[in-house]
N, C-alpha and C positions, 0 to 999 in steps of 0.2 A: 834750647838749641833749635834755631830752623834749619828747615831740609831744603837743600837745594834739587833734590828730587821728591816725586810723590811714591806715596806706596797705598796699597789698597789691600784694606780688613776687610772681611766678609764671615756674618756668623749665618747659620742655617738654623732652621727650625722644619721640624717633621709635620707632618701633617696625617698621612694617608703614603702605602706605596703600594707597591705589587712587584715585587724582581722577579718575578716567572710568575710565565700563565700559562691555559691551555686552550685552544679552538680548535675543537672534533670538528671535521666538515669532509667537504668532497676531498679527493688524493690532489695535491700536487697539480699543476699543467707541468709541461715539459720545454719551459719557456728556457731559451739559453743565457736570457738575460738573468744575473746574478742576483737580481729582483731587491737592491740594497739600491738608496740615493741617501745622500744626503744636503742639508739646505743650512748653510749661515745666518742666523735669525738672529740681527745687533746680536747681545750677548748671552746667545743661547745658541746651541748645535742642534738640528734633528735630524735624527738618523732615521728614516722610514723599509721596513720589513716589509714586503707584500704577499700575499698568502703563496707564491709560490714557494717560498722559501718555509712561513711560519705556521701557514695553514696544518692544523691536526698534529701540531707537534708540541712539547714543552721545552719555554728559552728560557736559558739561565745564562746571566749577563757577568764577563768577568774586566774590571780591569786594569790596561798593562799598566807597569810603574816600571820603567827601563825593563830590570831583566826580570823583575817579579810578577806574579798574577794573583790579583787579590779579588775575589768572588765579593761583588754586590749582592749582600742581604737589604732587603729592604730596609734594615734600619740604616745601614753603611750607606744606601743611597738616597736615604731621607737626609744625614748629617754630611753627604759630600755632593750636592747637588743633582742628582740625577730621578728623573723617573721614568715612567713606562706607560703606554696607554694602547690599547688593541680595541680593537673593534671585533663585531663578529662572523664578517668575512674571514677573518686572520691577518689584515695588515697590523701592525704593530709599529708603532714610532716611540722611540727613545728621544728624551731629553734631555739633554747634558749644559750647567751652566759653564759657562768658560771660566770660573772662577774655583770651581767646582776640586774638590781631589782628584789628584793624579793625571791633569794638564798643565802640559810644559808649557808654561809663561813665559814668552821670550818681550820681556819691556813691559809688559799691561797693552801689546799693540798682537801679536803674531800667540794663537795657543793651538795647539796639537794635541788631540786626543786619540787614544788608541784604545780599542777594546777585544774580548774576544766572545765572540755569541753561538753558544753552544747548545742545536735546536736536537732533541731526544724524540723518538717516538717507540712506545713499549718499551720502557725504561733502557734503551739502549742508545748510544750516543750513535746518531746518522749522520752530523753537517756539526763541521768548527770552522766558524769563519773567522780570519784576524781583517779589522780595521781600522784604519788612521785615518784620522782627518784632521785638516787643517783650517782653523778660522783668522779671519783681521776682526778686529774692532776698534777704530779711533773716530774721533776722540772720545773719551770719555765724559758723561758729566761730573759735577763736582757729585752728588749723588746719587747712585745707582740703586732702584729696588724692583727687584722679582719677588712675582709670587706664583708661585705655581701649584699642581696637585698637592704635594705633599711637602713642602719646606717654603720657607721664607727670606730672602737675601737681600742684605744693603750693605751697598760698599762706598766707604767714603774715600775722596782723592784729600790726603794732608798735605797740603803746602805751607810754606812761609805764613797764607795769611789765616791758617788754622785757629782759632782761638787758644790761648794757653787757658786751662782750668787751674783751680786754685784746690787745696784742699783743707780743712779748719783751719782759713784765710792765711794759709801759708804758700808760696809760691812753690813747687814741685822741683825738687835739686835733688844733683846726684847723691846726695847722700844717704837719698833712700836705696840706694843700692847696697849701703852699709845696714841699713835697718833694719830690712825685711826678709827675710830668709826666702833662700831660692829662686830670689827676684833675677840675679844673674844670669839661671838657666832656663828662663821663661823663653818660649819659641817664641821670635817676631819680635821679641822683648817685651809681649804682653805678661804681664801680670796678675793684674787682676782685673774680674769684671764685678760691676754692680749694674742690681736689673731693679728695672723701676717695672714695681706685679699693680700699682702704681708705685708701694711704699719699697724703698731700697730694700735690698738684700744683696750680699756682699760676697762674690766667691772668687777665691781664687782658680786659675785655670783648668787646672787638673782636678779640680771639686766641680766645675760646672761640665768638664766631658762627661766627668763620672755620672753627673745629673742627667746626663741626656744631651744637651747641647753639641752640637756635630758630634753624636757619638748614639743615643737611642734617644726615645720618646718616653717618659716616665709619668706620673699623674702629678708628679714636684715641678713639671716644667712652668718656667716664669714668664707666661703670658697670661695677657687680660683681655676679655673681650668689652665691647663699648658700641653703641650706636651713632653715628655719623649721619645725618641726615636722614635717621630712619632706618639707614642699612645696617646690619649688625657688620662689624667688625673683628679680628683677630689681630691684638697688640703686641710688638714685641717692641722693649726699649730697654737698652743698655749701656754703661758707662764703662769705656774700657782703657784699663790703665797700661802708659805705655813707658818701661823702666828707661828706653832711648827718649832724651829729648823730654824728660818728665812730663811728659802730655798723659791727657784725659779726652779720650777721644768719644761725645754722645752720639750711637746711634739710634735708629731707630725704621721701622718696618711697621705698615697696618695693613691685612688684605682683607679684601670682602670674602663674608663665609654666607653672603645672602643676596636679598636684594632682586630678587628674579620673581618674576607673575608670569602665569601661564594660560594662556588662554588654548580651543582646540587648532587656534593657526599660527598665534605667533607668540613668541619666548619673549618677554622683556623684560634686560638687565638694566640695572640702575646702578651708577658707582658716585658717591658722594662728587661732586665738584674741586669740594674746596677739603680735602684729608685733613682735620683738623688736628691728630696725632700725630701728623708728620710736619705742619708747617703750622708758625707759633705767628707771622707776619702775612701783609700780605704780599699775594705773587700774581703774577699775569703767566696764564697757559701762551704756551709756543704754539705747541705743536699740540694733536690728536689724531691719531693713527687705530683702526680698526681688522682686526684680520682674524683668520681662522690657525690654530693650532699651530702658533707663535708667526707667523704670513703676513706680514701688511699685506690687505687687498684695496687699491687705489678704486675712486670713485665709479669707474666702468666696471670693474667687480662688483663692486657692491649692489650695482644696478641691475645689473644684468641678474643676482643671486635675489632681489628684493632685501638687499641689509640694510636696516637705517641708521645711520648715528645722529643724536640732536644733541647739542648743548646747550643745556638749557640752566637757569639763574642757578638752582643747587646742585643738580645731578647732569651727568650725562647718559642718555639713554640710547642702549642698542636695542634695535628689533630686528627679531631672526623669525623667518616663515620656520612653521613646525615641518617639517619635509625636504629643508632645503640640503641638495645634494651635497653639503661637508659635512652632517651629519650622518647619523646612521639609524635605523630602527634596532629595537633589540623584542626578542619573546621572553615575557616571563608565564607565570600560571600560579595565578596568586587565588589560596583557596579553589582548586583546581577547573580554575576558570581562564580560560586565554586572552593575555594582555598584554601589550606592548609598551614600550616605550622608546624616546628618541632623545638621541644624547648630541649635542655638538659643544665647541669647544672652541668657544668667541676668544681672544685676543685684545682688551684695549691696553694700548702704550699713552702715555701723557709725558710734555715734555713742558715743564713750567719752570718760572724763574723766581725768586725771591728779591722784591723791590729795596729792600733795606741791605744786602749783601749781593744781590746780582751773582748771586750761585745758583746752578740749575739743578733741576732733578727731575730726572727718567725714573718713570714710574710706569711699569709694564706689569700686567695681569694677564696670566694661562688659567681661563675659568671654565672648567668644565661642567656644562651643564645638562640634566635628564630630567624627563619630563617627567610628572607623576606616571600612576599605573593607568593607561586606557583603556579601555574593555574592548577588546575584538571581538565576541561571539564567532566562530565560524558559521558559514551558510552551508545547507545542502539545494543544491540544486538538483531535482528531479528531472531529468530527461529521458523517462521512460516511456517508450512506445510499447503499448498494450501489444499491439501486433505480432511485433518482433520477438516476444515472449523472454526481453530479459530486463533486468531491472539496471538502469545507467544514469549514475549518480554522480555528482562533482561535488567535492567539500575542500572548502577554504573559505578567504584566502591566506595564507599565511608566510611567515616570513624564512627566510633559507634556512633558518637555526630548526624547523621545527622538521620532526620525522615522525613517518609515521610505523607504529612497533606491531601492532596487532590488532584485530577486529574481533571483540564477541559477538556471537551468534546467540541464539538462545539455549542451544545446546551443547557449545564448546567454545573455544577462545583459540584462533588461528592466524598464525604471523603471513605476512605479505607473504612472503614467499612457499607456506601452506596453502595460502589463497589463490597462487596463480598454479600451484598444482593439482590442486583442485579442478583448477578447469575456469576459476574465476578470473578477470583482468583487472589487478590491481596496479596502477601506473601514478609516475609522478611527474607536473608538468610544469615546467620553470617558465618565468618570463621577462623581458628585460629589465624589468626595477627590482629584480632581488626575489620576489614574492615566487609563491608555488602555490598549487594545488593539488588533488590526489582525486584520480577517479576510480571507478570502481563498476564494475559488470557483473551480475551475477543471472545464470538463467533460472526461470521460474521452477524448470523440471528440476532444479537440485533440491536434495531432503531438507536442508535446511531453510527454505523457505515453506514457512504457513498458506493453507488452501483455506477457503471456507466457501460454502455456497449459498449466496443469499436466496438466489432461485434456481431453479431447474436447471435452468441451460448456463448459469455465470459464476466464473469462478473469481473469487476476490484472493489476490495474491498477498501476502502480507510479506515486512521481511526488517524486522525490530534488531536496532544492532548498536554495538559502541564500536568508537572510532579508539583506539587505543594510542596514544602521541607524546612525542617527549619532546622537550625543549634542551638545545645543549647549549654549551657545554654543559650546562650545571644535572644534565639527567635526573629534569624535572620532568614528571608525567603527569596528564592530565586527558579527559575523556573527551567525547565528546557522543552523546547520542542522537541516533534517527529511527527514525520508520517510515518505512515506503510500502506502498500500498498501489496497486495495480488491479486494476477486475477486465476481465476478457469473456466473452459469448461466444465460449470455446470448448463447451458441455458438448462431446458425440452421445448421446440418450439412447439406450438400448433399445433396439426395437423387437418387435415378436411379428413372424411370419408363420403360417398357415396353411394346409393343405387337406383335401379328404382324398379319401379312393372311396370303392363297396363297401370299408369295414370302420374302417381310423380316420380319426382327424391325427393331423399331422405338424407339430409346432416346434422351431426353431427361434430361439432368442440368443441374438447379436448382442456380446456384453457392450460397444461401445466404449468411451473415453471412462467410463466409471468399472468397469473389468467386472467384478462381481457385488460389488459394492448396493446390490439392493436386495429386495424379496420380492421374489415371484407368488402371487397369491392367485389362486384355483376357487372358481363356483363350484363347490365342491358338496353334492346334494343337499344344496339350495342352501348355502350360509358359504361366507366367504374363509378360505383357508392355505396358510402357507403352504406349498409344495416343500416339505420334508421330507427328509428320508424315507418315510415311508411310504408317500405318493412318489417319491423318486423311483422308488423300488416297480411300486406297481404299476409306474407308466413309462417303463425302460429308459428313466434318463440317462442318456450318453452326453460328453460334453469335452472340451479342450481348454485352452487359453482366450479364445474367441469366441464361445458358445455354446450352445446346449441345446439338446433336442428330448422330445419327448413324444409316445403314443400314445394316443389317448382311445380308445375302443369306444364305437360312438354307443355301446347300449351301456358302458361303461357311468358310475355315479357322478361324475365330472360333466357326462353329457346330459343338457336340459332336452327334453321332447317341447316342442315348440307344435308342431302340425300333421298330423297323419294323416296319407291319402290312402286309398285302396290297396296299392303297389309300395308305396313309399314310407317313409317318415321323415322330419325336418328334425334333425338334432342341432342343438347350438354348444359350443363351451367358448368359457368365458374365461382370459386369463387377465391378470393385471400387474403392474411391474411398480412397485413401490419404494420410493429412499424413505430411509429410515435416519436418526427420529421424526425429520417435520410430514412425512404423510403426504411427499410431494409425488401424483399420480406422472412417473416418468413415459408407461405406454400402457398399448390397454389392446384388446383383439376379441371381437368376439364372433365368433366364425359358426356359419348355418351354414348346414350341408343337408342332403339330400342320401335317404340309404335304403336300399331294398329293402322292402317289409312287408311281405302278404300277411292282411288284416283279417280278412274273407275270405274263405275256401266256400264252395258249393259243388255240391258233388249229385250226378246223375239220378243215385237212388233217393233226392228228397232232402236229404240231410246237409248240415254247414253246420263251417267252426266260422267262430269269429275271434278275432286280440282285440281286447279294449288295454288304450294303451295312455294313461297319466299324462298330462301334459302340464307343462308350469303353471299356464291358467288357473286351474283347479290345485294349488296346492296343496288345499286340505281335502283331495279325495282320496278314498280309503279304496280301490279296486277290490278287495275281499269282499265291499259290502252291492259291490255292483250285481245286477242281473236283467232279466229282459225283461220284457212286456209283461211279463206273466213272472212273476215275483219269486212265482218257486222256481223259477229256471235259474241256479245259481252258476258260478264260474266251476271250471272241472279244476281249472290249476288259477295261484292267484300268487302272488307278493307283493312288494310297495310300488312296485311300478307297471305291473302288468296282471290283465284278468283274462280268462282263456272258457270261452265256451264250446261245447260242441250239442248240439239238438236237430229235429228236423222242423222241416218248414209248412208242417202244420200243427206245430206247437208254440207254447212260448208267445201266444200273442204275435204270431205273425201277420202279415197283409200282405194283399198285391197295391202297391202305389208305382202312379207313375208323377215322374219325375217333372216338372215344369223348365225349371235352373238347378241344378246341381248347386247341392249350398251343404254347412255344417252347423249343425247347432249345437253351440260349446258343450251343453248341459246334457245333450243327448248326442246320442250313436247311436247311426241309424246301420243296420247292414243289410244289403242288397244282393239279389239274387235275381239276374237276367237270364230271362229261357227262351231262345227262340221259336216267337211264333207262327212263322210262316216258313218254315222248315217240313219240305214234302216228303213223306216215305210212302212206298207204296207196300203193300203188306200182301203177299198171299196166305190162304186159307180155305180150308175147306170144310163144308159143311157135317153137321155133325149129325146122324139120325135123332139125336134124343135133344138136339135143340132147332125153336122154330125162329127165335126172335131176329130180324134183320142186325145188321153191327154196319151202322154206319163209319164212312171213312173221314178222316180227319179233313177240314178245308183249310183254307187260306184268308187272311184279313190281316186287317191295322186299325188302331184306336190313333187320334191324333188329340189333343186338349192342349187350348192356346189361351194366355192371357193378355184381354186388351184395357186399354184408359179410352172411358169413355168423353165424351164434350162435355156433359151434364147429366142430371141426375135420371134424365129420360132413357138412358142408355139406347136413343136411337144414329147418335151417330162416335162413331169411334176416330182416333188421330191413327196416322196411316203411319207407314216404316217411315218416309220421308218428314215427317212433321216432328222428328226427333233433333235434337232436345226439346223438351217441352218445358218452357218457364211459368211458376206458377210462382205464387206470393202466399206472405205465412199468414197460415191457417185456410187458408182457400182449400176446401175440398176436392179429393181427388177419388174417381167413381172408377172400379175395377171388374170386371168383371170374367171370370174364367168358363171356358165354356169345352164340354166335350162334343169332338164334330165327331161328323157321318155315321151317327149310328142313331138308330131311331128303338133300341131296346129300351120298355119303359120301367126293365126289371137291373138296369144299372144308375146308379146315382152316385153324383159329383161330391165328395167330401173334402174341405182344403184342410190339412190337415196343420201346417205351419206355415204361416207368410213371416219376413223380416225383412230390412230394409240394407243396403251397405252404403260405403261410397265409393266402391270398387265392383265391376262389372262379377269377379271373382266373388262366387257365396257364401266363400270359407274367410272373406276378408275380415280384418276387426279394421276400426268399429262395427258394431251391428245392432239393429234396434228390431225387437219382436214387436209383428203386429199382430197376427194368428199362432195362438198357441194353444196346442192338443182341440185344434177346431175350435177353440171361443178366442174371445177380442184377451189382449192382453191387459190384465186388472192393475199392473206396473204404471200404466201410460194415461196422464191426465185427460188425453181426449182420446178416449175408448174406439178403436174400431168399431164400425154401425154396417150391422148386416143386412140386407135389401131385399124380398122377399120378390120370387120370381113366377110370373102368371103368364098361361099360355097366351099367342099370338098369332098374328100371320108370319113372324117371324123366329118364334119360341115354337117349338111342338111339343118337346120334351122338357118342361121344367126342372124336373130332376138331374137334365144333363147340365143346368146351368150356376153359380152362384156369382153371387153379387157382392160386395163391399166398398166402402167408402172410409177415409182418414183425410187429418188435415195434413195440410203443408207443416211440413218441419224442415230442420236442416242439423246437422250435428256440430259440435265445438269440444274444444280444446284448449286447457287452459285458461277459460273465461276467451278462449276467442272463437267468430264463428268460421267456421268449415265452408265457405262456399263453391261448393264444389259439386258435380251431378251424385244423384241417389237411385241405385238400383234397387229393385221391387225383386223378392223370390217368393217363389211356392211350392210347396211340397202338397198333392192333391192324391186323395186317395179313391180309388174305384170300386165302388160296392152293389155285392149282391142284395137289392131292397127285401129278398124274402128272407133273407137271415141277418137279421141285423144283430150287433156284438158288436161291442167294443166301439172302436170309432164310427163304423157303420151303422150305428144307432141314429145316424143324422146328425147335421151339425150342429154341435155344441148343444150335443142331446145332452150330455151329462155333466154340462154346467163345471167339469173342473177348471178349477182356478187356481194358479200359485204365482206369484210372483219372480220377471228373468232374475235370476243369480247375477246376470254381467251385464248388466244395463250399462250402456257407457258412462264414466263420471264424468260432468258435469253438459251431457247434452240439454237441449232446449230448442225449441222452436223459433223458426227464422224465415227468410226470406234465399230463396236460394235455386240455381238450374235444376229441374226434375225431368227424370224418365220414369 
């Protein structure tokens, strides 16, 4: 029987669905628009959801059948045409075939679909929307084939010029309605199908639901895949029997499951040319149409997006830029490493014809395509300014799906919002393609940032951390770590201040930016030692949060004796401020002061004390083993630092000396005793009978003794006060001669009892170099003092008042350098009675002693240098 009308079969096959999904994101806008469109796509409906509606919620898709509601499980909408695809903004578009279950078919021209979408958040129902929609689609071709995500559709139009099939070569009569059981109650009047897996298999209708077929997806399902010009393919063909009209209707369905190269810019899909599964003759393409997400977009679209389509001899090929805005990016964190990928969702329709029957067939493909996995690394950007002492960081960049959940530290793990209560600014920063970033502040002063000091004054900031992150929906987590590092020359270094009065030194140390964080170390009788507790004790430290002070008593073991004058002494202490462990000297003080100290008493009746008093110089002298001139005069009182005589002044190896230059000589202590002699008393008295002798009265005078440099060795002419400085060259000798005036007594005689040299007018300076010692030349010094023997003149009367000496030019040095600088000449000269000669007064360098100076300068020599 032919049909004076058409009708149209349609079998589905499964693929892949999803009837609910979920995208966690931002809340909602508060858009009034109902955020639902929908678009007529020839024979396909899309319904599109936009995140205000589906954002952060789970949709379940139900739908109406008049007055029933039957809930789409994904397998229901793999076997009745429908699927689902969302992005991860949250828009969501729904695909519904028109051929599909539960659309009212008015003719194969007018179909109406009704749904109801039921979006939950926290498993409570918040939003039921009911929708209907209406599509046209005419005409039809003679055969129709979709393919979409998850199922497979071809529907053929049977007319009059339908082929009739035959079956073991018997023409197809009603009488198999008598034969076959149940044939009568077949829906459609289908009966039976056979599927070519390619070799037949034979099922009847309610054996092939039960298989899967519009009804679930099973591993018996009968498709075959195959390659088509390279691209793999998915087969479906079947024979279906139709008890009206004893027809055998072949269809048949192939869609690409491949076919795609991926480069980092552009996607390109390859669909055979020529479907050699679906077309057995040949045919000429009509038509070829390109679009996104079932959309024809016309040639200006395409342009404007960079789409290509080519047709070319076997394939036609689309190229899609990787980024082009109808796609989307997505985050994954594959092996807990951040990667992306980009999915869009080409569209080719083909509209070709069959040259032997001039039947056409639409051939539409919804191919959703994703790229491989691409590696994003995030980046840290460092934007720290030392200055500003905080550390400001940017890490991305990354895509809206990713969040950020917590930060380890080194010693804890604190979510954002532990972080900004802290005191840290933890922020997030959108931009307009979708992407974000995350920055991040933290100040140097918090614990949780690392110090270290590579030197004195710099602090190297460190601050080691993971970025803790999730990828949603799927509440996938993945790290990401940094370290930042910062150094500033922002060391406040403690300093030590200093003070004496008559008794104390007096020392204050400022902790600075490091608080207490060193040791303070004391010259502490002559080796160096921490200020502990128990020097804290003994030299009153008091102290705050700011500093510390201490006394220190200058005769106290902290203080060095450095110089004793008559009246005075020079104590020094020495403090020094240490970080510990590298031994970096942070300050240092070493403070000389000046403190009452009578050395010398002299007292009216004859007698004096003297203090010999230790000084650093002589480290290793023993004051117990000191004494005077006369050896048995030993100290009355002694310890390690001080010796105490008391004797009269005509004992002990005393003398009268007079003075030329006040000078000191390290090795010796000389003590002094001034009596005025030109101090007049007048005395009454009166004669006595039993004595006759006159008693003369005391008179009045002055001794003077001056030392001159003479021209030459003649000592007849001398350099005058104006001819000073006097520049001489090394080794040139230099003629001295000291001489006592205005007295013409030929019962006193000149002894010089000690000459030395400085380079400071001061006698007590160091350096110092002995030229006369204990009245002979000094046997230390390579070129010997040479004493000059003096015979009366017209200008000598008294030889005895005169002595003479010569040395060469020298100059002193330092460190292997020379000293050029002026040299002062002193002398110590003594006055002697010639009839009793003793001791020094024996004449000079009567008695040949000799020892060598203890404190020769190290490493003096002679040079070329100004002399006085």
């Amino acid at each position: 029987m032919l049909y004076s009308h058409f009708s149209v079969t349609w079998v589905l096959l499964s693929v892949a669905v999803s009837g609910q999904f979920q995208r966690p994101s931002s809340k909602p806008s508060s858009s009034k628009d109902n955020g639902l469109r929908s678009a007529c796509l020839g024979n396909v409906l899309r319904l599109t959801l936009d995140k205000t509606l589906a954002v952060g919620s789970q949709l379940e898709i139900d739908a109406i059948d008049g007055t029933d509601i039957i809930p789409l499980s994904h397998t229901l909408a793999a076997q009745c045409g429908y699927s689902v695809e969302s992005d991860p903004w949250g828009n969501t578009k729904v695909f519904a075939s028109l051929l599909g279950c539960y659309v009212d078919n008015q003719v194969d021209v007018v179909f109406t679909l009704g749904l109801r979408l039921r979006m939950y958040r926290d498993g409570h129902s918040e939003q039921v929307k009911h929708v209907t929609e209406t599509c046209s689609y005419s005409p039809w071709a003679s055969r129709e084939i979709l393919c979409d995500r998850n199922y497979m559709e071809v529907s053929l139009m049977v007319t009059p010029e339908t082929p009739v099939k035959m079956v073991a070569g018997q023409q197809v009569h009603d009488s198999w309605e008598d034969a076959i059981p149940d044939a009568a109650v077949a829906p459609n009047g289908i009966w039976k199908m056979t599927f070519h897996t390619p070799d037949p298999k034979v099922m009847l209708l309610t054996d092939a639901q039960r298989a899967g077929y519009g009804a679930m997806m099973t591993q018996t399902r009968l498709t075959y895949s195959v390659e088509v010009a390279g691209v793999p393919m998915e087969v479906f063909s079947v024979s279906t029997y139709y008890k009206t009209g004893n027809l055998i209707v072949d269809s048949a369905a192939a869609c690409p499951t491949g076919g795609v190269v991926f480069t980092d810019k552009v996607i390109t899909w390859h669909v055979p040319r020529r479907i050699t599964p679906l077309i057995s003759s040949a045919v000429k393409i009509l038509e070829t149409h390109m679009g996104i997400y079932g959309q024809r977009l016309d040639k200006t679209k395409m342009a404007t997006r960079h789409y290509k389509m080519s047709v070319m001899e076997s394939h036609i090929i689309i190229e899609i830029p990787v980024g082009s805005p109808d796609g989307y990016y997505k985050s994954h964190a594959q092996d807990y490493a951040y990667h992306i990928t980009y999915t869009v969702e080409p569209m080719l329709e083909l509209l070709w014809r069959a040259e032997n029957t001039q039947a056409d067939t639409r051939y539409k493909v919804l191919f959703p395509i994703t790229t491989p996995l691409m590696p994003r690394p995030p980046h840290v950007i460092d934007s720290t300014v030392p200055e500003q002492r905080v550390f400001d960081i940017l890490l991305g960049t990354f895509l809206h799906d990713v969040e950020l959940m917590n930060i380890t530290f080194t010693t804890r793990v604190l979510t954002v919002a532990e972080c900004n209560a802290r005191g840290f600014d933890v922020q997030e920063h959108h931009f307009a393609n979708g992407s974000k970033t995350f920055s991040l502040r933290v100040p140097f002063s918090d614990e949780l940032v690392l110090k270290q000091n590579p030197d004195p004054l710099t602090t190297v900031y460190f601050l080691p951390l993971v970025f803790g992150l999730l990828v949603l929906p799927e509440q996938t987590p993945f790290p990401h770590p940094a370290e930042l590092e910062a150094s500033r020359e922002d060391v406040v270094l403690p300093t030590i201040t200093g003070s004496c009065d008559q008794e104390n030194f007096y020392f204050s140390v400022k902790y600075g930016s490091k608080q207490d964080n060193f040791q303070t170390m004391m010259l502490h009788a002559g080796s160096w030692r921490e200020l502990d507790t128990e020097l804290a004790k003994l030299y009153s430290l008091t102290g705050n949060g700011t500093h510390f002070s201490i006394v220190v008593p200058f005769t106290a073991p902290a203080a060095a004796f450095e110089l004793v004058h008559f009246k005075s002494i020079r104590a020094r202490v020495d403090l020094l401020l240490l970080e510990m462990p590298n031994m970096w000297q942070l300050d240092d003080l070493s403070l000389a002061c000046y403190f009452p100290l009578t050395t010398t008493e002299c007292y009216s009746n004859g007698t004096a004390t003297a203090l010999a008093v230790k000084v650093e110089s002589v480290s290793n002298l023993n004051p117990e083993y000191l004494t005077l001139r006369d050896q048995s005069c030993k100290p009355a009182f002694s310890n390690d630092r001080f010796a105490f005589f008391s004797f009269k002044l005509n004992s002990c190896g005393t003398t009268r000396t007079v003075r030329l230059l006040l000078g000191l000589i390290t090795h010796q202590h000389t003590v002094s005793c001034y009596y005025l002699l030109n101090h007049t008393k007048t005395m009454a008295f009166r004669a006595s009978p039993r004595r006759t002798d006159p008693v003369a009265d005391p008179g009045v005078g002055h001794l003077v003794v001056q030392i001159r440099l003479s021209q030459d060795s003649s000592y007849a002419l001398f350099y005058q006060n104006e001819d000073y400085p006097v520049e001489k060259y090394l080794r040139q000798p230099l003629y001295f001669e000291v001489e006592l005036m205005q007295s013409t007594d030929p019962q006193i005689e000149v002894v010089l009892e000690n000459c030395w040299a400085t380079l400071h007018k001061d006698r007590t300076s160091l350096p110092s170099w002995d030229l006369i010692v204990d009245s002979c030349e000094n046997l230390d010094d390579l070129y010997l003092t040479v004493f000059h023997p003096v015979v009366a003149d017209t200008r000598v009367q008294v030889p005895a008042h005169i002595k003479r000496f010569s040395i060469n030019m020298f100059t002193f040095t330092k460190d292997d350098a020379v000293l050029k600088e002026q040299i002062f000449v002193h002398c110590d000269a003594v006055l002697c009675d010639t009839t009793k000669p003793d001791g020094i007064c024996s004449g000079q360098c009567a008695n040949a002693l000799r020892y060598a100076n203890s404190l020769r300068p190290t490493g003096s020599k002679r040079g070329m240098a100004p002399f006085i």
